[in-house]
TORPA-93521 format. One record per residue: x, y, z of N, C-alpha, C, O in turn; residue number from 1. Coordinates in pm, whole numbers. Example, Ala and Ser with C-alpha at 12.3 -4.5 7.8 and 13.67 -1.06 7.14 Angstrom:
2
[atom [1319 -569 780] [1230 -450 780] [1320 -330 780] [1424 -332 846] 1],
[atom [1285 -225 708] [1367 -106 714] [1290 3 787] [1341 114 804] 2],
This chain:
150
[atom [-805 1840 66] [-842 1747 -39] [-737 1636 -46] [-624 1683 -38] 1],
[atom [-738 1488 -60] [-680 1386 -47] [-671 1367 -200] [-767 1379 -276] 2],
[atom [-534 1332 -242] [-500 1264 -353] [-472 1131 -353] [-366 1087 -308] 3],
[atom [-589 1037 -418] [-577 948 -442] [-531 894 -594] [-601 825 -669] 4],
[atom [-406 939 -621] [-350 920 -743] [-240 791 -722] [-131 808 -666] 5],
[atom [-282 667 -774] [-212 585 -760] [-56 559 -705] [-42 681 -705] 6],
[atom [41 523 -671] [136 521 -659] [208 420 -584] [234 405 -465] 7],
[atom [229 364 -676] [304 174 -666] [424 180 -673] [469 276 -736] 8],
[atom [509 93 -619] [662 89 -626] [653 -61 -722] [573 -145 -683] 9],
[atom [714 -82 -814] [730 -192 -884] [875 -253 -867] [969 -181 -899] 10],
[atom [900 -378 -819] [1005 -429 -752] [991 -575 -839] [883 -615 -883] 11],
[atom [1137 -657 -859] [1148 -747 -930] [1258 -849 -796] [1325 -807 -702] 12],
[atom [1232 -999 -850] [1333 -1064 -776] [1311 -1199 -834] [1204 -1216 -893] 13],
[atom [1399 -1301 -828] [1454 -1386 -947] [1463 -1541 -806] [1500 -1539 -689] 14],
[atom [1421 -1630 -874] [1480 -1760 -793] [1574 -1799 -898] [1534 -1820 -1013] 15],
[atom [1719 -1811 -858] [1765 -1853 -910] [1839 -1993 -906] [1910 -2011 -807] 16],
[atom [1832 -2098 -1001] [1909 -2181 -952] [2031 -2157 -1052] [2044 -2081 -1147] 17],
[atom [2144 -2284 -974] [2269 -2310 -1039] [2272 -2475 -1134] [2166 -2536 -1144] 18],
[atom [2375 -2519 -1183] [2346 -2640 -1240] [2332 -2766 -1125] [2270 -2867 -1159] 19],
[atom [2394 -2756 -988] [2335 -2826 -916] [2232 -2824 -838] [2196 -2896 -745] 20],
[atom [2183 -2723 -894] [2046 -2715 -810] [1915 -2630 -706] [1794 -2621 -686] 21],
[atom [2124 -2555 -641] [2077 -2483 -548] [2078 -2351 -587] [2128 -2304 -689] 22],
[atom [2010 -2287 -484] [1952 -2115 -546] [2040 -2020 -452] [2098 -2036 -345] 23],
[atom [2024 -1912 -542] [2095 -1794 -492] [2012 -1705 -361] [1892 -1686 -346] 24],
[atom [2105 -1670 -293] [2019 -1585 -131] [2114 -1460 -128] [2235 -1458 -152] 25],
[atom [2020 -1346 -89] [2108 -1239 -110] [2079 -1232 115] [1985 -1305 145] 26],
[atom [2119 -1189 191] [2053 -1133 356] [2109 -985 325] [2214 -929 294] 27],
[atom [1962 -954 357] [1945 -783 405] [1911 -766 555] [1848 -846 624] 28],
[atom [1968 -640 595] [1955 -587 747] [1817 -618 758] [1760 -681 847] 29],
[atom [1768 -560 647] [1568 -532 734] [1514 -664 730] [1459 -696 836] 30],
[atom [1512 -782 605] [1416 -896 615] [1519 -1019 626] [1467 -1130 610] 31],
[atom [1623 -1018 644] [1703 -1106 636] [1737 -1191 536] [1813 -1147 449] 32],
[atom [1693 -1312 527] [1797 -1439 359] [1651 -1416 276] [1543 -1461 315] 33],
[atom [1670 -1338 156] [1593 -1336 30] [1668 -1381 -110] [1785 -1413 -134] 34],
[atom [1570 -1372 -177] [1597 -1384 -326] [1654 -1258 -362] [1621 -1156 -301] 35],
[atom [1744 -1256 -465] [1801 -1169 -515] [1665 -1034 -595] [1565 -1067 -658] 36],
[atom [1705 -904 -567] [1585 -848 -628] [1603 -708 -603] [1705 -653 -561] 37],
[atom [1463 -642 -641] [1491 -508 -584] [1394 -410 -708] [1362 -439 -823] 38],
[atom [1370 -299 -632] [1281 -178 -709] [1385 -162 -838] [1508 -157 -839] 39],
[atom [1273 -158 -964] [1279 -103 -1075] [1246 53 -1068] [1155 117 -1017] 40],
[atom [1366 87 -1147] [1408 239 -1137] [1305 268 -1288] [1264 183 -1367] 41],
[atom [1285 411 -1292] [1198 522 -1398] [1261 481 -1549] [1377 508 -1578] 42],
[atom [1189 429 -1618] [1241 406 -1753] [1306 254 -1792] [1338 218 -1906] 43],
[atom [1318 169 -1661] [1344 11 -1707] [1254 -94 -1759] [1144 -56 -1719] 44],
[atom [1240 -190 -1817] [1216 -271 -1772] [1184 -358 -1712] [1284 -404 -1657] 45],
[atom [1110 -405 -1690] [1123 -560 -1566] [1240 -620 -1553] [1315 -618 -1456] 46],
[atom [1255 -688 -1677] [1369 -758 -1671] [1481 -695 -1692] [1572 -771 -1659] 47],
[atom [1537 -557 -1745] [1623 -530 -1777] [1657 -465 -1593] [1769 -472 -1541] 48],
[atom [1575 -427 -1547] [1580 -339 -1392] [1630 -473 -1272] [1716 -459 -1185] 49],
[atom [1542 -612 -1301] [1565 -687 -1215] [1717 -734 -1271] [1806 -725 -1187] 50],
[atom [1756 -784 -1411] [1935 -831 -1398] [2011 -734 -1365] [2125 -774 -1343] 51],
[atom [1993 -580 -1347] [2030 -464 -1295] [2075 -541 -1163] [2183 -596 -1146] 52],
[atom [1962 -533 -1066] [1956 -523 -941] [2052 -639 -900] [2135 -632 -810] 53],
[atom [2026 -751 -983] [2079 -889 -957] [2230 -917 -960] [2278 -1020 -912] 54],
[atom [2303 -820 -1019] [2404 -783 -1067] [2482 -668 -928] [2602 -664 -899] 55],
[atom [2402 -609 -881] [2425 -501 -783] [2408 -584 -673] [2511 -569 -608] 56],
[atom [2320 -680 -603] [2310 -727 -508] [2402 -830 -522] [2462 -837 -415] 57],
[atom [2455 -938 -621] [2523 -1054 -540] [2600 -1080 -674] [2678 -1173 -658] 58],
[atom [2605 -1026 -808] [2715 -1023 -881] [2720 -1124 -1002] [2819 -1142 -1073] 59],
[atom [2634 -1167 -1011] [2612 -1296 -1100] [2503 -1231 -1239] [2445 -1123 -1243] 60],
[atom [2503 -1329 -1329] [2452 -1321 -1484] [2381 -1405 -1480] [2427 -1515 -1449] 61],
[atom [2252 -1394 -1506] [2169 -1489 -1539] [2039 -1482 -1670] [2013 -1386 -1743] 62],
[atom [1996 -1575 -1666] [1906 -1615 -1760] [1789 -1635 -1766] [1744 -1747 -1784] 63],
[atom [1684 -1483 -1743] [1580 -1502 -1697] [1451 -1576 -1755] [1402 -1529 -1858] 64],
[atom [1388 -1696 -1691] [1276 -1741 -1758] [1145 -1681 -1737] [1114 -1567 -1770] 65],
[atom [1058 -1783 -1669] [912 -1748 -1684] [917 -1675 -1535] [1003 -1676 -1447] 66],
[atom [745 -1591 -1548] [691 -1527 -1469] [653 -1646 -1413] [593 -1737 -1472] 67],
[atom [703 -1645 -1252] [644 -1720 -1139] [509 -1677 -1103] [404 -1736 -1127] 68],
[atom [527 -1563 -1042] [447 -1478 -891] [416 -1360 -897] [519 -1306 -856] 69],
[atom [355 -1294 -916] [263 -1153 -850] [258 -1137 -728] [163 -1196 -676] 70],
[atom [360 -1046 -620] [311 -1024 -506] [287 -871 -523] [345 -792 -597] 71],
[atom [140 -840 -391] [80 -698 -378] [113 -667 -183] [64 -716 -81] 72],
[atom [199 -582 -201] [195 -558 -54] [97 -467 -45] [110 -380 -132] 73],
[atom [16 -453 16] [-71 -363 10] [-63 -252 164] [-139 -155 171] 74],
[atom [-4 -270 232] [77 -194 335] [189 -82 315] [226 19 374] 75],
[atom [227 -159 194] [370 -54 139] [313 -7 31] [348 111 18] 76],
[atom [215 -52 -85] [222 -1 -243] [282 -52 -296] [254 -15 -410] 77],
[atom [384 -147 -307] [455 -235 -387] [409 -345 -437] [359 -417 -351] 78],
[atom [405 -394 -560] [402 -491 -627] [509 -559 -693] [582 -500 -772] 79],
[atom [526 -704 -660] [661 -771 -656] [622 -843 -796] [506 -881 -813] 80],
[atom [731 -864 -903] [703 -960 -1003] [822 -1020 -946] [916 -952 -905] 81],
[atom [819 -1174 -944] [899 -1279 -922] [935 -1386 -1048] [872 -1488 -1075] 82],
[atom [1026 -1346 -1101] [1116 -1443 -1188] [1140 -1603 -1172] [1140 -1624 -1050] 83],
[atom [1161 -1725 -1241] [1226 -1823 -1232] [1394 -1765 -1299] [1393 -1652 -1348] 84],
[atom [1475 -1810 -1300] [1592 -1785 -1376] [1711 -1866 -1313] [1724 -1930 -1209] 85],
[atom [1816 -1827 -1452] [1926 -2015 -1422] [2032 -1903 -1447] [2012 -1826 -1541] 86],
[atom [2149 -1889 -1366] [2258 -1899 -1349] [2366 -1913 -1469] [2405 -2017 -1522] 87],
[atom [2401 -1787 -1494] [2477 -1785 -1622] [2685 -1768 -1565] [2789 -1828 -1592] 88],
[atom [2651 -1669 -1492] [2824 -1691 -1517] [2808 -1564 -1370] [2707 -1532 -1307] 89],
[atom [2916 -1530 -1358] [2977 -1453 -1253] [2984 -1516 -1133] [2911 -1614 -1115] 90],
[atom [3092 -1461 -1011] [3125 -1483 -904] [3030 -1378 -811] [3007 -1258 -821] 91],
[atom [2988 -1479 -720] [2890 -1426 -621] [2987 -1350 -528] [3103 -1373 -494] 92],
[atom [2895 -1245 -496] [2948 -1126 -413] [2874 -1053 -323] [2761 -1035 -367] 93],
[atom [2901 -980 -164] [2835 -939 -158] [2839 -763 -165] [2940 -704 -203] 94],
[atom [2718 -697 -125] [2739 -591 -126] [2719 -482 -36] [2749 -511 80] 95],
[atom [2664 -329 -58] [2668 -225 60] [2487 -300 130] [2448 -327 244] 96],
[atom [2436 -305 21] [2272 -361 44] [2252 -540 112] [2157 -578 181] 97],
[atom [2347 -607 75] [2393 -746 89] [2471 -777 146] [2529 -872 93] 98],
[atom [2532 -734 280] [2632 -775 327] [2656 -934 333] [2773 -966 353] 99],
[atom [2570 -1032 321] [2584 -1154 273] [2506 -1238 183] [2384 -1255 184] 100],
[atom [2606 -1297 91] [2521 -1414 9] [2577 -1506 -28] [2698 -1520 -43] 101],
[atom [2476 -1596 -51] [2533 -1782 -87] [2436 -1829 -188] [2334 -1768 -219] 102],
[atom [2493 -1992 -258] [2384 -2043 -260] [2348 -2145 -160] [2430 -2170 -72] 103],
[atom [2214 -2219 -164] [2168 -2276 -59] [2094 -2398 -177] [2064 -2400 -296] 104],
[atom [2086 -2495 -51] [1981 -2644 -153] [1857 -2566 -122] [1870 -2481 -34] 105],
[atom [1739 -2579 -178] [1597 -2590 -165] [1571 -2582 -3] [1519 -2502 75] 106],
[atom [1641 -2716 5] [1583 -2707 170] [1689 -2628 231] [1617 -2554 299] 107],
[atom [1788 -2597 252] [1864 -2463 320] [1782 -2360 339] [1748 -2306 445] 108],
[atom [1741 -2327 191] [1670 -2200 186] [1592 -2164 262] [1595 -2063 332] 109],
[atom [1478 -2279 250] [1415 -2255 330] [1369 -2254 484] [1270 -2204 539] 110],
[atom [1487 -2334 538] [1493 -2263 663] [1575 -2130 658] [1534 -2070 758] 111],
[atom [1624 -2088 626] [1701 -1953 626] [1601 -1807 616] [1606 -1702 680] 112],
[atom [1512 -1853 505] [1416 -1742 489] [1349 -1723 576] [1277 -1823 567] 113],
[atom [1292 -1639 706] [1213 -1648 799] [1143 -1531 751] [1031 -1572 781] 114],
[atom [1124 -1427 705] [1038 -1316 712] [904 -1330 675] [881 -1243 591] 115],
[atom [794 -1403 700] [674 -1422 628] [619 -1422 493] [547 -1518 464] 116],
[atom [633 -1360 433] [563 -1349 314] [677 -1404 249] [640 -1496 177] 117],
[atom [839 -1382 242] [884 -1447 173] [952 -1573 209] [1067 -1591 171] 118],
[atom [866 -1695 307] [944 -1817 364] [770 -1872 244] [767 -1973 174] 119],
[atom [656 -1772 258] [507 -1820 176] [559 -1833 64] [557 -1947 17] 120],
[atom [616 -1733 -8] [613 -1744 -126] [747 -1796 -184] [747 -1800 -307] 121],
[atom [849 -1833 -130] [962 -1911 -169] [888 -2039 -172] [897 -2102 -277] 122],
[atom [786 -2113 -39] [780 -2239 -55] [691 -2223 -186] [751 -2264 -285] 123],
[atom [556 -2172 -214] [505 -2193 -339] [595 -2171 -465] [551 -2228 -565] 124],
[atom [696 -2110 -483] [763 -2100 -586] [854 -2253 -577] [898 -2311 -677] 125],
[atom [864 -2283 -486] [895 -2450 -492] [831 -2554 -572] [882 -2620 -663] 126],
[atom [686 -2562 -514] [597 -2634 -542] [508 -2643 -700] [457 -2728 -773] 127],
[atom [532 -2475 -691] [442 -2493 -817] [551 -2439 -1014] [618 -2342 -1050] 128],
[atom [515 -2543 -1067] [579 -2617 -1180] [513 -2504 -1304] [599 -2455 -1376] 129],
[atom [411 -2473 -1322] [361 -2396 -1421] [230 -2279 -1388] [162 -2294 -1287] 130],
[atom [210 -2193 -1459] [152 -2089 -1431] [189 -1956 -1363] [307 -1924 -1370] 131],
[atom [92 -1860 -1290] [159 -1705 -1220] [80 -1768 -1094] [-23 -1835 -1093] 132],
[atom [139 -1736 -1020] [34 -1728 -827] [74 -1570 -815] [181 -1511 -824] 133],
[atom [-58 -1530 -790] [-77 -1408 -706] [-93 -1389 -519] [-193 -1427 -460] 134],
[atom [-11 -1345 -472] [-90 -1341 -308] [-57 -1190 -338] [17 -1137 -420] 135],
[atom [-146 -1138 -236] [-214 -1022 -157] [-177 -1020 -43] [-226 -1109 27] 136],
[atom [-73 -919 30] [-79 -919 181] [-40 -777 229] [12 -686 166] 137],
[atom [-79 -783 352] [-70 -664 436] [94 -721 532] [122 -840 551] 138],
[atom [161 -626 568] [311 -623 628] [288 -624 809] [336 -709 885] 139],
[atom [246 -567 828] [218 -558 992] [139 -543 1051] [111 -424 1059] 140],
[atom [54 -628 1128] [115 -765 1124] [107 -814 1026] [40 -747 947] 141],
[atom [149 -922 979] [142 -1020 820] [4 -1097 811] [-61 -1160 894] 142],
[atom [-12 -1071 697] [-187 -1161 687] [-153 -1142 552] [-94 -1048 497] 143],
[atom [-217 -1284 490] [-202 -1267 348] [-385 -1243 350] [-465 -1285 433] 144],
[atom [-411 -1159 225] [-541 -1127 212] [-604 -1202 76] [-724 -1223 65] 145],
[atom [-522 -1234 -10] [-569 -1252 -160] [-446 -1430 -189] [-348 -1464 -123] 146],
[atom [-487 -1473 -264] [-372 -1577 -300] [-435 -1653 -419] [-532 -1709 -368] 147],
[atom [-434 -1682 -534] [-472 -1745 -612] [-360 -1794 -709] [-253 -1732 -714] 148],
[atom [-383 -1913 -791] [-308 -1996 -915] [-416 -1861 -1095] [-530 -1842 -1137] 149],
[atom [-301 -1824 -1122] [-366 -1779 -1242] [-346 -1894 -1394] [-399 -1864 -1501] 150],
């Protein structure tokens, strides 16, 4: 008998900028230059799990605003909520998960980000000024399946 009892990983990650502009990049072994982020643990928050993570990956305080983005991996079970947020105080650092991070201009970033889904959804988190965007995608190979402006 197959159990089909739901089971989602809920993961958070933040664009952050600084007062000049540029945003924070955490590089991981597996996807390389991302946004700062990471799975929400049993009993957090969104936001209290993502300044967790944000804090553990590259060391900084910030000030989280609006809901950007909804991503659904649908390959893994994870669903990504993506933050806007501004740069409050601490010295960037990296860590055991981060062996490197910076900030970068807009356009740095985005050549730096190469992993698919997040070079897609960094540029729309560029572009778009108000509302949530949802995409839908499968991991291997990458295909986005779903994408809409809510």
């Amino acid at each position: 008998m197959t159990d089909n009892t739901p089971r989602h990983i809920v993961a958070a990650s933040a664009l952050i900028r600084n007062e000049q502009g540029e945003i924070a990049l955490v590089r991981t072994e597996r996807r390389g230059w991302e946004l700062p982020g990471g799975q929400i643990e049993l009993g957090e928050s969104l936001t209290a799990g993502l300044q967790r993570e944000i804090d553990e990956e590259c060391g900084l305080q910030v000030e989280l605003g609006r809901l950007a983005q909804v991503r659904s991996n649908v390959s893994s079970s994870i669903v990504i909520f993506v933050f806007q947020a501004r740069y409050l105080g601490g010295e960037m650092r990296p860590s055991a998960e981060t062996p490197e991070v910076r900030w970068a201009s807009p356009a740095e970033a985005l050549a730096l980000i190469t992993h698919p889904i997040l070079k897609h959804s960094f540029r729309e988190l560029l572009e778009r000024k108000a509302g949530v965007a949802y995409h839908a995608y499968e991991n291997r190979p990458f295909a986005l399946l779903d994408t809409r402006a809510c």
